[in-house]
N, C-alpha and C positions, 0 to 999 in steps of 0.2 A: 496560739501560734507564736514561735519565737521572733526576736527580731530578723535574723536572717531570713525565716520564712517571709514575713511582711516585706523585706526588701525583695526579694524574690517577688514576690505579687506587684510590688511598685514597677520593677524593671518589665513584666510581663505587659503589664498594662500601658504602659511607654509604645513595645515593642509593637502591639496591637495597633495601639495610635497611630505610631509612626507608619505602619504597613497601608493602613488602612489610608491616610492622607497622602504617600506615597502611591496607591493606587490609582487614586485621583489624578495628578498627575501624570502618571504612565496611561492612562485612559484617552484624557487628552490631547496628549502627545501622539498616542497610537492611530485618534481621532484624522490627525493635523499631517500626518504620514499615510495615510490613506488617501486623504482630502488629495493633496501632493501627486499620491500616485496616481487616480485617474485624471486629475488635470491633466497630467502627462500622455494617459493615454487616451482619454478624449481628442484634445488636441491633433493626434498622432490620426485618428479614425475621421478627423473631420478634414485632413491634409491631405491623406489616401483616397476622401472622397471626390475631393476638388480635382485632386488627378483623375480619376475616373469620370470626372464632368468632362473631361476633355475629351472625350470617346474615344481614344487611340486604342483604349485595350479592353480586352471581350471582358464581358462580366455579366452576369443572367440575377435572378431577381431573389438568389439565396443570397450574391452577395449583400443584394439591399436591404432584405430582410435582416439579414445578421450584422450589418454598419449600423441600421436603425437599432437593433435592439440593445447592443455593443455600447451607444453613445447613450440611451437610454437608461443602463444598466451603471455608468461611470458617473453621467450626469446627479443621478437619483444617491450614489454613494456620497460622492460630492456632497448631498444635499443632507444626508443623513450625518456624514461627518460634522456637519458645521452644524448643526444643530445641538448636537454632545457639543463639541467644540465653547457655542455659546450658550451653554445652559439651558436648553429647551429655545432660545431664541429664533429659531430659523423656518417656523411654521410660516411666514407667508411665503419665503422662499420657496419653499416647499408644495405652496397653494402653484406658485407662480408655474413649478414646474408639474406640476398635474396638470393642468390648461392646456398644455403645451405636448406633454405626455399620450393626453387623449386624441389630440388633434393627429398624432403620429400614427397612433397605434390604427386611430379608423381608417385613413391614408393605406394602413398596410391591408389592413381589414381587405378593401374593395379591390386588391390586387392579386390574393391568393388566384390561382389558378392547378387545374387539374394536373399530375401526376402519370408519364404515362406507364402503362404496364411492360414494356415490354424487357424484359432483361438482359438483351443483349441489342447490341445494333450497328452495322456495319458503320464506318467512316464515312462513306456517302449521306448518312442521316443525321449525323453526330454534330452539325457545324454549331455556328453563335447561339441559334436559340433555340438549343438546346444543352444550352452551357449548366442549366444546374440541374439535367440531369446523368450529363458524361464527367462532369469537370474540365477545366480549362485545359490540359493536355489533349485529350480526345478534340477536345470543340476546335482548339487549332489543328488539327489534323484532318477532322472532319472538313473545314475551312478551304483546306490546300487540295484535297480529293476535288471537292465541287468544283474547283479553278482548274483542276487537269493535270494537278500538279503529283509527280508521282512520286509517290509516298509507298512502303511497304504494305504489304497485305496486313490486315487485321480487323479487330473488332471493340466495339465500346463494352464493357460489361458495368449497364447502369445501376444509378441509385436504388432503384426498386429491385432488383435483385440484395442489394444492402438489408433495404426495409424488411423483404421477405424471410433474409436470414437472420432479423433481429424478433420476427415473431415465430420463430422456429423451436420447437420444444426439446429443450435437455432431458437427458435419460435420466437424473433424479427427481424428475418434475420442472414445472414452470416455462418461461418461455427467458428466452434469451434477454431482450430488450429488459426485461424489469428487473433482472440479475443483476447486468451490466448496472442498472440505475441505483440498485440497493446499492454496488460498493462504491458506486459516485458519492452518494449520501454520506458516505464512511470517511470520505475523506475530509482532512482539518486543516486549511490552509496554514495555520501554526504551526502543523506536526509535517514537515516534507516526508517521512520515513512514510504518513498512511499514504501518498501517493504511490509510490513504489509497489505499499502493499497490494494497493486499489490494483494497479495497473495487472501486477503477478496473478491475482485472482483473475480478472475479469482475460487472461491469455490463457490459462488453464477453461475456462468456459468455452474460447473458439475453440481451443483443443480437443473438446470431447463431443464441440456438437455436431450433429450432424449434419450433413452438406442435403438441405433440401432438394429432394428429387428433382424438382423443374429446374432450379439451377441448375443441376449437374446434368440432365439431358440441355438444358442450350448451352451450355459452354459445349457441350461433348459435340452438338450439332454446330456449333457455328468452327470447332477446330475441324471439322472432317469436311466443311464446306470449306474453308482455307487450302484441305489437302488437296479437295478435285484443284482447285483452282493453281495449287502448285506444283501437282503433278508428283505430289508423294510426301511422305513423314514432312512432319516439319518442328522444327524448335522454338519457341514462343519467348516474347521477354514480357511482362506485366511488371507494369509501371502504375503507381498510384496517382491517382485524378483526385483528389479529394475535393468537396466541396462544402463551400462554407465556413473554407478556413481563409485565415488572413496575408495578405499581400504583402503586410510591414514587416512579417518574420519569414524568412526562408525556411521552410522545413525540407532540408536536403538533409539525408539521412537519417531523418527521425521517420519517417514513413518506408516502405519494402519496395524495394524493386529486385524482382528474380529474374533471371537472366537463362536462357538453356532449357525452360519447359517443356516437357514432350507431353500428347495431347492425354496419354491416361495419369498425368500427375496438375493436369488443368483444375481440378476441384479444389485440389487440397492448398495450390499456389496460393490460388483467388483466397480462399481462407486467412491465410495469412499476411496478405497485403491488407486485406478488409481490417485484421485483430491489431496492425499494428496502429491504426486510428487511435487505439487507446495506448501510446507506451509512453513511459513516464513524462518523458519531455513534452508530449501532445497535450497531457492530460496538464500539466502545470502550466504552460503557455494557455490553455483554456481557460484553469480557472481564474486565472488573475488578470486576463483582460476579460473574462463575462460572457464567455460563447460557451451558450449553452448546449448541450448533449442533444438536443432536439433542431440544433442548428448545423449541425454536422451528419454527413456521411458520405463512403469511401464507394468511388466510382473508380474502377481499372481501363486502362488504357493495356488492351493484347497486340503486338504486333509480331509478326514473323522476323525471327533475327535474320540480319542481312550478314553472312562469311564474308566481311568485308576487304580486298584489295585495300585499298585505302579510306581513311574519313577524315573528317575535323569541321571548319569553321567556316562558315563564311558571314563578313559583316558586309552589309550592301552601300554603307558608309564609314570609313574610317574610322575606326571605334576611340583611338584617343588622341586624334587632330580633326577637331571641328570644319578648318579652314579647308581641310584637303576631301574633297568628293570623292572620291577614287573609291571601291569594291576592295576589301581584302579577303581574300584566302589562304587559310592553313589547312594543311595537310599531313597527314603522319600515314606511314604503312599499317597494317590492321584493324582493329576497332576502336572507336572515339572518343572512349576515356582517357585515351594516353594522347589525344591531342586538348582534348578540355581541363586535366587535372596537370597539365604540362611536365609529364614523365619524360619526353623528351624535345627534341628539339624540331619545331616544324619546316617545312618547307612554306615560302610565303611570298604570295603574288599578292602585285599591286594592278589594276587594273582600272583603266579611262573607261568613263560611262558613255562616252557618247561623242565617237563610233568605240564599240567595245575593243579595248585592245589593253594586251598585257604590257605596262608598261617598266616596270620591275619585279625582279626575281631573287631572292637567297633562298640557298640549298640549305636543311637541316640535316643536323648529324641524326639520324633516324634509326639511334643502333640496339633500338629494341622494339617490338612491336607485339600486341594485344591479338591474341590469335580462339577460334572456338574449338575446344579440345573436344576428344573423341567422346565423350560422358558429356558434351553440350557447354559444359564450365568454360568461360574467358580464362585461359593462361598465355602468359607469356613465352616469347621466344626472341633470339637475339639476332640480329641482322647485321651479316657479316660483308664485305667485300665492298665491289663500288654501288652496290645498293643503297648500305648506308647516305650516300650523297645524291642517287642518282630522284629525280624528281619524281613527287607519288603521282603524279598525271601531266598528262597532255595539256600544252598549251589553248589547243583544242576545247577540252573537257573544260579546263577551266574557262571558257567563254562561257560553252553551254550551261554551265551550274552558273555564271554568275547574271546571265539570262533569267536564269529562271530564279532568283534572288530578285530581281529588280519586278518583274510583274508579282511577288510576294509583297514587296513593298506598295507596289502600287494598290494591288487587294487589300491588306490592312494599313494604308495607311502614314505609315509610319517608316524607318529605318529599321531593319531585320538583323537578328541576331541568329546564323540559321546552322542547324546540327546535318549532316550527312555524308553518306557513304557512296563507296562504287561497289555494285554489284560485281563479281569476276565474271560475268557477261559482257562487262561493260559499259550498264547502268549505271546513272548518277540516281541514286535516290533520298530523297530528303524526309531527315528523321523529325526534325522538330525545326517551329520559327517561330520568333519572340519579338517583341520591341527590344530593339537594339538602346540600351540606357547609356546616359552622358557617360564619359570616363571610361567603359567600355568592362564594366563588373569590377573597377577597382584596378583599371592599369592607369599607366603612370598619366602623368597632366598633360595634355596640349603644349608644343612648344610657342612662345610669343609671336607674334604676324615680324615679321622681318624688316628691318629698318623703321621700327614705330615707336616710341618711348612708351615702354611703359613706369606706370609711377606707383602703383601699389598690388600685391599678389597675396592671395590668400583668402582666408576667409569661406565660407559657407555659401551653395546658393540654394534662396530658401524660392526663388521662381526662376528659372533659366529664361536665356533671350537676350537682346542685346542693344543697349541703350546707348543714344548719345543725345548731349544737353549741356548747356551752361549749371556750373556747382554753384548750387545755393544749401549753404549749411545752416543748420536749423537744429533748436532745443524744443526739451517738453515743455509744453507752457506755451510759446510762442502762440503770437495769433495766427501767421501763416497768409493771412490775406493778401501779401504780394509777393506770393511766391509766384516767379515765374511760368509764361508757360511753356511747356518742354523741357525744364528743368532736371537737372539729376538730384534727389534731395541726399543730402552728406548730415546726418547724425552720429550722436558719441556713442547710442544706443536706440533701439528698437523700442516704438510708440507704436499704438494703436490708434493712437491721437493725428497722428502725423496723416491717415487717410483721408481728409480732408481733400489734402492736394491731391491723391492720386490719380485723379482722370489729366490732374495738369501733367503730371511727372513721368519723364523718358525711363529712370531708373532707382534705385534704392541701393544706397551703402551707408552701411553703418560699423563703426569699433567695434559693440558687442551688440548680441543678439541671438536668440535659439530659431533655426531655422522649423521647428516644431509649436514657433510661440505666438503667439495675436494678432502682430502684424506682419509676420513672414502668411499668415492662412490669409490675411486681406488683400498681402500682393498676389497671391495665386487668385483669390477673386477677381481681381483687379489684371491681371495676367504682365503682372508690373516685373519684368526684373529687378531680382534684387538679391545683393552680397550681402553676409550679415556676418559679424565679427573678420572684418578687416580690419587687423590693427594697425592705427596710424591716418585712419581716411581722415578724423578732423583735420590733425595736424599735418596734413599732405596736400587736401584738395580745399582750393580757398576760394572764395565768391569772384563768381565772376568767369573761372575757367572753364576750357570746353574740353567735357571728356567724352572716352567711350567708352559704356563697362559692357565689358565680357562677363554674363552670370553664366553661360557653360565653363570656360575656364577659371573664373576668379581673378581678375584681371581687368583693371582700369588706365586703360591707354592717355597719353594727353593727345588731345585736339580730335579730328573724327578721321575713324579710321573705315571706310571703304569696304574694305576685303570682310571685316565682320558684319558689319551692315546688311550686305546682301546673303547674312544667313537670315534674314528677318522674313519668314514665309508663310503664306498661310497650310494650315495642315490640313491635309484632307480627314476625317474623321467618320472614324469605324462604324462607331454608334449610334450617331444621331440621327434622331427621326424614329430609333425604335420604340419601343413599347418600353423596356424596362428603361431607358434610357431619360426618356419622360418623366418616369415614378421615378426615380434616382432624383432627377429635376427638381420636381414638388415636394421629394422628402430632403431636399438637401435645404428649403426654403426655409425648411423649421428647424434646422442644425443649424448649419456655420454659418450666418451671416451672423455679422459683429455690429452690434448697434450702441451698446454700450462701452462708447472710448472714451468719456472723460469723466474718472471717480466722481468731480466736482461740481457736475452737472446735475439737475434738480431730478432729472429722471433717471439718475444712475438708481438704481432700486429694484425690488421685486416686480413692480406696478412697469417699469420698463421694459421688461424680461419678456422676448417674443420667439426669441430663438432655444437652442441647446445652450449654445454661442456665448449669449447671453448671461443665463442663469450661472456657468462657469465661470466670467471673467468678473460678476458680482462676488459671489462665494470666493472665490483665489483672493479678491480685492479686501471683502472685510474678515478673511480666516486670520490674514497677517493681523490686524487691531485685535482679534483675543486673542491671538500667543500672544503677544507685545502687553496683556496683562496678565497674563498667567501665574506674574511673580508676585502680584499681592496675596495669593495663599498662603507663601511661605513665611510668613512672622506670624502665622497664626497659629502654628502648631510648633511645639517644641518637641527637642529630639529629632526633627526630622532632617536638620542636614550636620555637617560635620564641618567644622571649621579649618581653612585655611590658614597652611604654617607659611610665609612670605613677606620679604620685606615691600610691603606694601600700607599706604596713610587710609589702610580701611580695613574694616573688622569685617571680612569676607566670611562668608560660608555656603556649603556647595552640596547641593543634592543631587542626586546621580541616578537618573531615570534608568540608567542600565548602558555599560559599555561607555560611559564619562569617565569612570576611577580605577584606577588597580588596588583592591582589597581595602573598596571604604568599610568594611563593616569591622575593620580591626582594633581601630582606635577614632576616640572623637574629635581629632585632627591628622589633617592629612597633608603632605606636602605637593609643592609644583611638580617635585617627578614622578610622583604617583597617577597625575592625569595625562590619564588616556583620550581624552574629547578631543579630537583634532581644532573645533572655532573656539573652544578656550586655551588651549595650550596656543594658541595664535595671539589670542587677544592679550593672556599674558604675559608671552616673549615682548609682547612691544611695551607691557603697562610696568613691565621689569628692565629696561633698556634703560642699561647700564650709563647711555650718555644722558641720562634725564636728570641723573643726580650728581652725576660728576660736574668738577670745574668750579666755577666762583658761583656765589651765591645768584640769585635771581634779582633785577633791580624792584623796589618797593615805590612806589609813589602815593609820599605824603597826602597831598587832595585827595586822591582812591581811598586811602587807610582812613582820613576824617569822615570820607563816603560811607564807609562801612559801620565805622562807631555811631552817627548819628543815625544813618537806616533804620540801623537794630534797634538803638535807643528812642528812637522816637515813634517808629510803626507798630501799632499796637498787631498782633496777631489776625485780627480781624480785618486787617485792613493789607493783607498781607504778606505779612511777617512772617510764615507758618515756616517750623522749624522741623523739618523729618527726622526720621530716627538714625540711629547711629547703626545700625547693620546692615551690610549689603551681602543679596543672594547670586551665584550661579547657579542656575538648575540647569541640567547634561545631560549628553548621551555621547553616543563617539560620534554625532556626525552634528548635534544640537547643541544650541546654547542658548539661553536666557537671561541674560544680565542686568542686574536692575541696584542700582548704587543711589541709597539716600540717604545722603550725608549735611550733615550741616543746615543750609537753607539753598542745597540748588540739588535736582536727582539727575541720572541720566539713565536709559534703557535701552537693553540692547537685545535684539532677537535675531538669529541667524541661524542658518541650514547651511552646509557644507558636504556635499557625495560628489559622486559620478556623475548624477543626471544634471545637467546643467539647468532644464526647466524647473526645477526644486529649488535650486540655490538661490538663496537669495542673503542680507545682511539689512535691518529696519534700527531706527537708532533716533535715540531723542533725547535732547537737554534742555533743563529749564532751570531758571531760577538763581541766586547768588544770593551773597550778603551787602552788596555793595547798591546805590542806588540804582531805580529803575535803568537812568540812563545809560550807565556802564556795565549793566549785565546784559539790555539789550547790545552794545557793540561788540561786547564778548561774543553774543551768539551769532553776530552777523559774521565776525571773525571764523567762527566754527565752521558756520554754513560755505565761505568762501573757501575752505580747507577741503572741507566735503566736497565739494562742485568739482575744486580739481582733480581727487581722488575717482570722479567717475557717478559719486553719487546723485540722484535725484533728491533738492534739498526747498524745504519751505518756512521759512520763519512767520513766527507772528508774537512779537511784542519781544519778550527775553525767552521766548522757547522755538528749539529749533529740531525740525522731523525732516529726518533723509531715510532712502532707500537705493537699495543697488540689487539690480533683478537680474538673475539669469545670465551667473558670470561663470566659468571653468573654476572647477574646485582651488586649482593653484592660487587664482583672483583673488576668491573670495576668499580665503586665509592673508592674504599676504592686504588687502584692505582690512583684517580684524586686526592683524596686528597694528598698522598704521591706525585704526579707531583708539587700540589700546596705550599706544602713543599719546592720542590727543587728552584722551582722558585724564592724564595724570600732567601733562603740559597743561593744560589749560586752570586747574583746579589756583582757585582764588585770583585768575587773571583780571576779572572784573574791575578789581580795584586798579589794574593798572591803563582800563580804558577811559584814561581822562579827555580824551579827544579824538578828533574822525578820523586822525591821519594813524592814530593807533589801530586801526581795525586792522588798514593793510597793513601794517606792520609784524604785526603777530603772525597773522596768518603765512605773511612772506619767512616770518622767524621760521617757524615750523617746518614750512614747505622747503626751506633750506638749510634744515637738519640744525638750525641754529635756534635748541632747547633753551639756550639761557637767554635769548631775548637780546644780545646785546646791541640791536637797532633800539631797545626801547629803554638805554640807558642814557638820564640826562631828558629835557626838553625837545619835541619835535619842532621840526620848522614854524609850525603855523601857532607854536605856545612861545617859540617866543618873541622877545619884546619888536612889534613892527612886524610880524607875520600874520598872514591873515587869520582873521577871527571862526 
């Protein structure tokens, strides 16, 4: 073989290398990104369960079955992640969460119950518990029937009619159900395109099967028993009930609702509400939160379309002023899409509960209206003259419909969010009722209570409700033993830790925090109001003050405000006392209760691990400590990163997990504008800040400088002295960083996530070590630590090394703290020798934190050096 050939073989064998080590990595990472994403939606399924503790809204025992299996299924990835993660390390974890696992699953074991047959079932039989087998549309209907509430004629067409047409045989063979399930098997959560396929396939199957005869005789029978009942033809709308699916995502328009049904096209409708269970977006939202095919299926809700005179809205509580009781109604002429998707403009009454009376009115320009054409289809038509303004109902009607809103509320509960029509008889009839949610679906904020200072807005509420207390503001760490009682507690950030106090505590605000995170799920235990990312609450609310925070508005009044207070009520609750509501109870026992709140604690461990709760806040806790080593791979294989071109005091070089670089494979250096990583291009706009090197020199202090000559010369390596090597790595991605710089005799490391989801994000970072003696590399790092703390970080020193962390900041945050790290990093580098003394610690730290790079507080002697200042 020639030389050329042999060099060829050399570079191949590299290329291998490098791929092969490179895999490692992306393994890892890919590991640490999964890990990431079910914490996330863990979290998110133990937050909707706490809601559901509160009984206000219907749910039957698929839900429970599919929350347990869901947190089950995230917990277990979790656990598998951090096991690759740490090298095979995470088998007792793993023990801890089997224990735990079994105890659940037998829990569900002893719950199952029977299935009924029947496939169809009027409204009258459809209510709460029967909720997993109509779905929650039907069940509220069913609900409002029993009360007398009149609701449109129709029928439920249950789960077992689903069942029945998933064992139903295709004309090339087989049965439905294991078709459907081969091209589930097919799909590759890597490849989105097999979703699509999956999905395309498995609609071509509803399309050719056929509609089971018993199906198609009781839909045929229960529409011709509608017709006696309405006295001739009728037009149908089927509405999907699905059940088993999730509360945290809206599926509005991923699932069929047909409109205009006439009774000999009843089979083929049902078909195609039932097919669209599987359309892409269902099937994607399934796999990736862990609800499986066998947890799901598609119950229809049939009612008789109402030719409606007018419809729209009724809230039975003011949907976006807390303070104001009042009934609102909207109204549009025609049918009620065009007052819910806000096509045009409503008419809207305000109304006193008690004695009912309308007590304002604006007219809406109402100059188009939703009308049912001759072929059954919703079209439009325009509304000319003084119609346009003239009111879609009677002063009258509107009492009566908001009469009958108020015994809704009082049947479920809760405040109502209610859909309905007028009959052209006359009839007020009501299409659907919901729990009426804070903010009112996303309109604008509550206005301030009138003449009350308020002193901070904003913010997250991660438990609504409305506190007031003297502010006691409080860090992590703190021991908390005289915290007040009735306190509001005021943090910079959201602790776990911080539960200690909550049975003492009126309220919770904090600067940052994910209302989806540890301690936003213990105030919902705790049923503790509480704002999370109000910026400003430290520096606003100070010891000693009496507030009142609004967690429905976001909103922290000074002194006690009255008028909010007496929203503090008790709720009457839907659920309680049921059967499923029990088993919700005792399986919530073994999910989210959080027992493990302090890392530092002797039973932080597997051996602690009693919950879901638990085993999550363990794993999330020690996945950060192996990234945050992941960098000592990369001096062991060469070839595998490529060196950075910049003027920077370090021989950098950068591997690029995918989505870090623009075209690192082109040359074996790369420059600054070639990275694409959004938390490295952070970290070194500030480690490249132009003022770091501008101006006069930096002051030098002779004592430091002898510090450093004798250190080195006199400590033998063993004792010490240990001198790291001269190359420092980034490992990347576009939204990851790994930073790890050992330079000289001190390293620093840096691990950070930067996206969208703010539970993800986080920034871990550590400094150790110098060339100067013990003493003055420890005041360096105290200096560092005290730089960190302001910046927001959680920071811990011990001896001359210092670990900070910053959890669960908005993407913005967390870059704009990388670049301030990447600041310090190059500010700080050989400071050591200039901490000849205590009063330098704050000095530096103050240099920094006041953009004053070049030290000039630390030029010349401080007070206490010299001659007659204290010692």
């Amino acid at each position: 073989m020639d030389f050329f050939g042999l060099l060829e073989r050399r570079r191949n064998r590299r290329r291998q290398a490098r791929e092969k080590a490179l895999e490692g990595f992306r393994r890892r990472y890919v590991s640490f990104l999964e890990l990431l994403e079910s914490n996330s939606n863990l979290l998110g399924i133990i937050g909707d369960m706490e809601e559901k503790l509160r009984g206000d809204e219907l749910f039957g025992m698929s839900y429970v079955r599919s929350r347990a299996t869901r947190a089950l299924f995230h917990a277990q990835r979790m656990a598998r992640s951090y096991d690759v993660l740490s090298g095979g390390m995470g088998g007792a974890v793993l023990d801890a969460l089997e224990g735990i696992r079994g105890r659940i699953l037998a829990l569900l074991e002893d719950k199952v119950g029977e299935e009924p047959t029947e496939l169809v079932l009027p409204f009258e039989r459809a209510g709460k518990d029967m909720l997993d087998f109509v779905g929650g549309k039907s069940a509220h209907l069913g609900e409002m029937v029993r009360a007398g509430t009149p609701v449109p004629p129709g029928f439920a067409v249950t789960t077992a009619a689903f069942r029945a047409l998933l064992a139903a045989p295709l004309p090339g063979g087989g049965e439905l159900r294991a078709e459907i399930r081969r091209h589930l098997l097919a799909v590759d959560p890597a490849r989105p395109q097999s979703v699509n396929e999956a999905a395309d396939e498995i609609a071509a199957l509803f399309a050719q099967v056929p509609l089971p005869a018993r199906i198609a005789e009781s839909l045929d029978r229960a529409c011709a028993e509608l017709e006696s009942t309405t006295g001739g033809p009728v037009l149908l709308a089927f509405r999907s009930s699905a059940v088993g699916e999730d509360s945290e995502l809206s599926f509005a328009g991923q699932y069929l609702t047909l409109l205009g049904v006439r009774r000999e096209d009843a089979g083929r409708a049902w078909l195609r509400v039932a097919a669209s269970l599987f359309s892409p977006h269902a099937l994607t939202y399934r796999l990736h939160k862990g609800v499986p095919f066998e947890d799901t299926a598609m119950a229809v809700a049939c009612l008789v379309m109402v030719p409606s005179v007018c419809s729209g809205v009724l809230y039975t509580r003011h949907p976006y002023e807390p303070l104001d009781p009042r009934l609102r109604v909207d109204g549009v002429w025609g049918l009620g899409p065009y007052a819910v998707d806000g096509v045009v403009e409503p008419d809207a009454w305000l109304v006193e509960r008690d004695p009912l009376r309308v007590s304002e009115f604006a007219a809406g320009d109402k100059h188009a209206r939703l009308v049912l054409g001759p072929d059954g289809a919703p079209q439009e038509e325009s509304v000319s003259g003084e119609e346009r303004l003239r009111p879609c109902l009677e002063n009258s009607v509107v009492l009566e419909l908001c009469r009958l809103g108020l015994e809704l509320e009082r049947r479920f509960g809760a405040p109502q969010d209610i859909e309905w029509a007028m009959h052209p008889d006359g009839r007020i009839l009501i299409l659907q009722s919901r729990p009426l949610r804070a903010g009112g679906g996303g309109m604008a904020a509550s206005p301030p209570v009138p003449g009350r200072e308020v002193l901070l807005s904003g913010g997250r509420t991660a438990c609504p409700g409305v506190g007031c207390g003297v502010v006691r503001r409080v860090r992590e760490g703190d021991d908390l033993l005289d915290f007040p009682e009735g306190g509001v507690l005021v943090a910079e950030r959201s602790s776990p830790g911080y539960v200690l106090v909550f049975q003492r505590a009126q309220a919770v605000v904090t600067d940052a925090g994910s209302v989806t995170g540890h301690m936003a799920s213990l105030c919902r235990e705790f049923d503790l109001p509480a704002v999370l990312g109000m910026k400003g609450a430290v520096r606003t609310l100070r010891d000693g003050m009496e507030v009142t925070v609004d967690a429905f508005s976001g909103r922290v009044y000074a002194g006690r405000v009255d008028e909010l207070l007496a929203l503090r009520r008790e709720r009457a609750v839907l659920m309680t006392g049921s059967p499923v509501h029990e088993t919700l109870r005792a399986l919530a026992e073994l999910i989210t209760p959080l027992h493990l709140t302090n890392p530092k604690a002797p039973e932080f461990g597997p051996q602690g691990c009693t919950s879901l709760h638990d085993v999550m806040r363990l794993i999330h806790e020690r996945s950060y400590e192996r990234m945050f080593l992941v960098s000592d791979q990369a001096s062991d294989v060469s070839g595998l990163s490529v060196k950075l071109a910049a003027q920077l005091p370090l021989d950098l070089h950068v591997i690029d997990l995918g989505g870090g670089l623009d075209d690192p494979d082109v040359s074996d250096v790369v420059t600054v504008e070639q990275v694409t990583s959004a938390p490295f291009k952070a970290l070194l706009a500030g480690m490249l800040d132009g003022n770091l090197r501008g101006g006069e020199p930096r002051p030098v202090s002779l004592s430091g400088f002898l510090s450093v000559m004798s250190s080195q010369l006199l400590t033998p390596p063993e004792a010490g002295g240990q001198r790291f090597g001269d190359r420092s790595y980034a490992i990347v991605s576009d939204k990851y960083l790994n930073f790890s710089s050992r330079v000289g005799y001190h390293y620093s490391i840096l691990d950070a996530y930067a996206g969208q989801n703010v539970n993800k994000n986080y920034v871990s970072f550590e400094f150790k070590g110098g060339a100067a003696a013990e003493e003055l590399r420890v005041r360096r790092v105290r200096a560092i630590a005290r730089i960190l703390g302001v910046l927001g970080f959680v920071t811990e020193t011990r001896g001359d090394r210092v670990v900070a962390r910053l959890l669960k900041r908005e993407r913005g945050e967390i870059l704009d703290r990388l670049e301030a790290v990447g600041r310090l990093l190059i500010f700080t580098r050989q400071m050591d020798m200039l901490m000849t003394s205590e009063a330098r610690v704050d000095l530096l730290a103050e240099s920094f934190l006041n953009g004053d790079y070049h030290c000039s507080g630390l030029r010349g002697p401080c007070p206490e050096e010299r001659p007659g200042g204290e010692s």
